[in-house]
N, C-alpha and C positions, 0 to 999 in steps of 0.2 A: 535780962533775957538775951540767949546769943542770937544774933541777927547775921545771917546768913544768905547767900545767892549762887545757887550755879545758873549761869545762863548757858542755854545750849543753842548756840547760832546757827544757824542754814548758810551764811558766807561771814565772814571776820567784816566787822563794821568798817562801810567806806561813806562817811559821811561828806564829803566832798564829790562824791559822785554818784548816790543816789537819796532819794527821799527817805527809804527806810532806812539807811545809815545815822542819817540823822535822826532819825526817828529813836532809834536803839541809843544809841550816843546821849540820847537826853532822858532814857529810860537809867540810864548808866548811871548819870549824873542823879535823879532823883533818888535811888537806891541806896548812893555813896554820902547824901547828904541825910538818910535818917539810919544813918551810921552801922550797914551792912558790909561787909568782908561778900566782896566779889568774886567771884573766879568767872571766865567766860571759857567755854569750851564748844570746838567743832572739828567737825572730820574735812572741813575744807580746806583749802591753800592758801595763806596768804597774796597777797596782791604788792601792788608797787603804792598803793591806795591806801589801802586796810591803816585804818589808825593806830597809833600809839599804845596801846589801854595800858598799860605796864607804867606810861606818865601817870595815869590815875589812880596808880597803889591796886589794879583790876589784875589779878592772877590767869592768866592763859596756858590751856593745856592742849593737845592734839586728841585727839580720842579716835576710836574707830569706830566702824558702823560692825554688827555684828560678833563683836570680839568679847570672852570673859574680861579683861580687863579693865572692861567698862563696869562691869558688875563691884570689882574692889577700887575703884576710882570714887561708886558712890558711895560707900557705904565706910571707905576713909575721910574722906569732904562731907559728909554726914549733913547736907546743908539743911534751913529751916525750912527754904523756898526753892522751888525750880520754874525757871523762865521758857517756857520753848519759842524761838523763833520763827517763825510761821507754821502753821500746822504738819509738815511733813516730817519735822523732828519730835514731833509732842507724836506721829507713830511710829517714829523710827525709836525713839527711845522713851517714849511714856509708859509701857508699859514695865519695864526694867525700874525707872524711878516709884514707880505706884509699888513697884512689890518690895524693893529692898529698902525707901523711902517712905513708907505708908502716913506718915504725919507729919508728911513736907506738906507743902500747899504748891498746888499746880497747878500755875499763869499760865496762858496762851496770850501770843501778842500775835496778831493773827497779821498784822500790816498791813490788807486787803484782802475783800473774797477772793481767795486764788480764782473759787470753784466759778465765780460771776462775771469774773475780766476772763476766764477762759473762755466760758460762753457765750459772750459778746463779741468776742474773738471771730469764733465758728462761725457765727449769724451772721458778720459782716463780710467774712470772705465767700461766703453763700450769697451775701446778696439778701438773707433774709430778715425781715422784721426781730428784733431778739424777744423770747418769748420764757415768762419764767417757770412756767410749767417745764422747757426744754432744758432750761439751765437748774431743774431739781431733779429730770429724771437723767443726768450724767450723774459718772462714777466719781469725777470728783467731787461733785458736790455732798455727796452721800459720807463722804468719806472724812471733808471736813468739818459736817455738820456733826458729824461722831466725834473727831476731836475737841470740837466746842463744848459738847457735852459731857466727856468724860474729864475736862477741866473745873478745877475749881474758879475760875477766873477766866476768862477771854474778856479780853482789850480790844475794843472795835474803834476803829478810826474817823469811821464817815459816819453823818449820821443817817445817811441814807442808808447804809447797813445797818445799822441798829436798826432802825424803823425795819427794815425788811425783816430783820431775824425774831421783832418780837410781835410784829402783824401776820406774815407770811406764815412763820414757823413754829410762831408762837413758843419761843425760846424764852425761858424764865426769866425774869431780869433781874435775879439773883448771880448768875453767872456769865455779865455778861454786862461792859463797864464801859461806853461810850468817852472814850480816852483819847484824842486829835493831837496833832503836834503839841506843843508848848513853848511859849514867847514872853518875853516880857511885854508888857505891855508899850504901847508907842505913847510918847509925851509929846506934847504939844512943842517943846524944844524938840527932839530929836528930830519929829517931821518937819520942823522950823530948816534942818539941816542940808533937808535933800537937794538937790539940785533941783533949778526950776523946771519948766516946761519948755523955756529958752534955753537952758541949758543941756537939756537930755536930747539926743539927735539918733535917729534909728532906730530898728528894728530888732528886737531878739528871740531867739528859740531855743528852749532847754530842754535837755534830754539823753537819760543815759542808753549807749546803743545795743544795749542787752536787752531793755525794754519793747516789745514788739509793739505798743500803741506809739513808742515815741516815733520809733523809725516809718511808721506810718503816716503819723505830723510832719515830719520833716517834707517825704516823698509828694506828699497831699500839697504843700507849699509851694513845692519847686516845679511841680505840674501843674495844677492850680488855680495857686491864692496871689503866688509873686507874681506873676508876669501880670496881671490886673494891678496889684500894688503899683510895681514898676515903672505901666504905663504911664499912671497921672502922676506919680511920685519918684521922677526916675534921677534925682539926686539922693535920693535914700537908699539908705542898705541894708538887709537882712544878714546878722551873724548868728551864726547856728552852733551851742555848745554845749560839749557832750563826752564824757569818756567812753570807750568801747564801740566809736561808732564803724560799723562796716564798711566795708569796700564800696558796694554800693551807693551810701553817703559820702563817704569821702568823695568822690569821684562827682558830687554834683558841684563843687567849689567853682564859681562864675563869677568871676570877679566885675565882667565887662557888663553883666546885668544886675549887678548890688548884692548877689548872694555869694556867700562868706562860709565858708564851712572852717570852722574855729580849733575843734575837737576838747579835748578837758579845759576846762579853767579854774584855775589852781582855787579862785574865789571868785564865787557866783553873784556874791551880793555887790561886789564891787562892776562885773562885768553887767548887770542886770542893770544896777543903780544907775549907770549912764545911759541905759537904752532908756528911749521915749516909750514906746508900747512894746509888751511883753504880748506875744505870741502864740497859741497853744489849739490847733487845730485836730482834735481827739478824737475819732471816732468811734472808740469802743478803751475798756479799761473800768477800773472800779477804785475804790481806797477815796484818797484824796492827793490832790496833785500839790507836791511840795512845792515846787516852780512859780505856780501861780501864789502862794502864798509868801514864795519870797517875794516876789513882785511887790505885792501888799506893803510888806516890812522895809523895801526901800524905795518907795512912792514911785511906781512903776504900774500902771494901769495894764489891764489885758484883756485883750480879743481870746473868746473861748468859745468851746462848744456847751451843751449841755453835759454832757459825759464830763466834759474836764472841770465846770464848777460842781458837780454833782456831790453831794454830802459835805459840802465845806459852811457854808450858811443857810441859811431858811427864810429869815423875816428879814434881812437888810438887803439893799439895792446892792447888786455887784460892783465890785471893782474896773468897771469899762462896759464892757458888750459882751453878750450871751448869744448865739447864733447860731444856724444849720448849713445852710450849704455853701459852699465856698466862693460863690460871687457875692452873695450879704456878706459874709465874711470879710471878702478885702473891701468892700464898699465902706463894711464898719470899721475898720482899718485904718481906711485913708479919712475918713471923716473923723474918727477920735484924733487920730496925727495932726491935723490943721484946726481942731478948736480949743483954744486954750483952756476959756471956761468950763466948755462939757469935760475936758482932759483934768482940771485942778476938783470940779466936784465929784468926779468916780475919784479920783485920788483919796479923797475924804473918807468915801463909801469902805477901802480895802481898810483905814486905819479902824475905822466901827466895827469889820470884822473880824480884825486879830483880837479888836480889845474884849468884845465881846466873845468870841465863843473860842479864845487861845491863850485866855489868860494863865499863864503859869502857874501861879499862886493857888490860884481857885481848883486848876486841872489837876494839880500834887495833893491837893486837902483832902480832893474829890478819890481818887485813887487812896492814898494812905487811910481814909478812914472806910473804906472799902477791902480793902487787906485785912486791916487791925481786926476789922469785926470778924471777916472768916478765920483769922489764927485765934480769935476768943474764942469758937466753938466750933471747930472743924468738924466736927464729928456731923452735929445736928445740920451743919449746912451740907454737909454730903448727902444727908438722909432727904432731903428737900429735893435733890436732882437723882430721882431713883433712875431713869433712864441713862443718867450716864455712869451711875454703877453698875446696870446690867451690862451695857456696854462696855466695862470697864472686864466685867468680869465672864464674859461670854465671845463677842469681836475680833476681842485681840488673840484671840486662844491661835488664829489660824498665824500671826505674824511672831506670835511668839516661839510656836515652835519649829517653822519656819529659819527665825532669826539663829533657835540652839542646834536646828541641824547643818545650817551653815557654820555656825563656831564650829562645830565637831567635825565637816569636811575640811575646814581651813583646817586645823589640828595636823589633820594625815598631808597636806600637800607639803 
């Protein structure tokens, strides 16, 4: 059987500078290994970042948003499956794949509630309590709860979202595949490797400065959590790293109070690995937070909010400290810093949770036999999610013709 992929990206993967880069990257890799013919396509620009994929035999095209071209693009690439990259391209071009494609199979890899890290967003610059009644009656929520459903597949990350989409929303769990990073598993060697507790010295904070929960960690630190850090701990230094971070950030760089503004780091796992405590002061945001999970993988303990371990484990003790306001915060900070033992057994705690709920092996089996079954009978498994047929075939009518009367004005200019 031909096995086939278009992926249609929201940005060209930069796995070295954010989470869903890598997220995509390892979606790439699973794809390439049960031996599909890739192509990745977007209407975005490359970066200085944007990875290689053309090393990985991954075909890339430009595409445009609105254009017939896009029309003879699919139905030359004729592929078996289409991947959309966060919900805004499953509307921007799901409807064009569902009609010239009708017996592809249509993944959503959703990376995060857009619609739930914007809402939380709103709440916290208000000042208010976040409330989920508020964040279902916004438009974007509405909007990618429609894309979920008009997919055969959505990939949810956290399982705090799962649990939300299939409590809250009671979304069918036919369509809808509790999918988190993927790692190999840690061996009793590898974490034999890490550097000790003696060895690792300072402070780190990751964060790409695109993201508006990070630049808010950073800001929240430097006003804050540091100058308390500082006090009792004022041979220690916080470095902060990040591609894309603004002027703003830039400009907090203080060398003479231990804070370090870094900006990219070409490798994260190397620059993490020597920090002592990992970092991560969140106050609003959704998904699950790559950063903290690299921590994990290179025996790196971490200060976090709720928000930021949210939907990464359930029934295992964290990897460090879980905390609200910013004086517990550096209190737990500076106390994880100076005890070795509590520092060596949360160390333990983050290897229990990669092995446990990021095992590779188990996350591809879980996925691939999730696929297989909807390409054995697409048909019937459509018939099961009538809501997002009618939405399929009712919804979209307004963006669809929308999108053909912009082709036909592009035409005449």
């Amino acid at each position: 059987m031909k096995k086939s992929l278009l992926i249609i990206g929201y940005v060209w993967p930069e796995p070295n500078t954010t989470a869903a880069g890598g997220r995509m990257l390892q979606l790439i890799h699973f794809f390439l290994e049960q031996g599909y013919k890739i192509t990745f396509a977007s209407t975005a620009v490359e970066s200085e970042f944007s990875f290689d994929l053309e090393q990985l035999g991954v075909c890339k095209r430009t595409i445009q948003l609105n254009h017939n071209s896009f029309d003879d693009f699919l139905t030359e690439l004729n592929p078996t499956t289409v991947l959309f990259d966060r919900f805004m391209t499953e509307e921007q071009f799901g409807w064009k794949v569902a009609k010239y494609l009708p017996d592809a199979v249509r993944i959503l890899d959703t990376e995060d509630l857009h619609s739930l890290r914007m809402a939380r967003q709103i709440a916290y610059k208000k000042s208010v309590p976040f409330s989920e009644e508020d964040w279902l009656e916004s438009e974007i929520a509405k909007r990618e709860m429609a894309s979920i459903y008009r997919s055969d597949l959505s990939l949810i990350i956290s399982l705090f979202e799962m649990d939300l989409l299939k409590k809250t929303l009671n979304i069918h769990s036919g369509i809808v595949l509790h999918l988190p990073m993927m790692f190999t598993r840690i061996t009793s060697k590898e974490s034999g490797g890490w550097l000790s507790f003696d060895e690792k010295s300072d402070f780190i904070c990751l964060g790409n400065g695109k993201h508006a929960p990070n630049v808010d960690a950073v800001k929240r630190l430097k006003n804050e959590i540091w100058p308390l850090i500082h006090k009792e701990l004022p041979r220690a230094k916080l470095r902060v790293y990040g591609a894309y971070l603004p002027i703003g950030v830039t400009q907090m760089h203080d060398p003479k109070k231990g804070f370090y503004i870094m900006g990219h780091a070409k490798d994260s796992r190397e620059v993490i690995s020597q920090a002592r405590i990992n970092l991560a002061p969140l106050s609003f945001g959704a998904g699950i937070k790559g950063k903290l999970l690299e921590g994990m993988l290179c025996g790196t303990p971490s200060i976090t909010t709720a928000i930021g371990a949210e939907g990464i484990c359930t029934t295992l003790p964290w990897n460090g400290l879980i905390v609200t306001d910013s004086l517990t915060f550096a209190n737990a900070a500076i106390a994880l810093y100076q005890n070795k033992t509590e520092w060596e057994n949360t160390q333990q705690n983050g290897v229990a949770i990669i092995n446990k709920f990021y095992d590779k092996e188990l996350i591809q089996e879980r996925l691939l036999l999730k696929i297989e079954g909807i390409q054995l009978d697409l048909k019937s498994h459509r018939a099961q999610n009538f809501i997002g047929s009618m939405l399929q075939h009712h919804t979209l009518a307004s963006t669809k013709y929308m999108s053909k009367w912009i082709a036909e004005k592009n035409k005449k200019v």
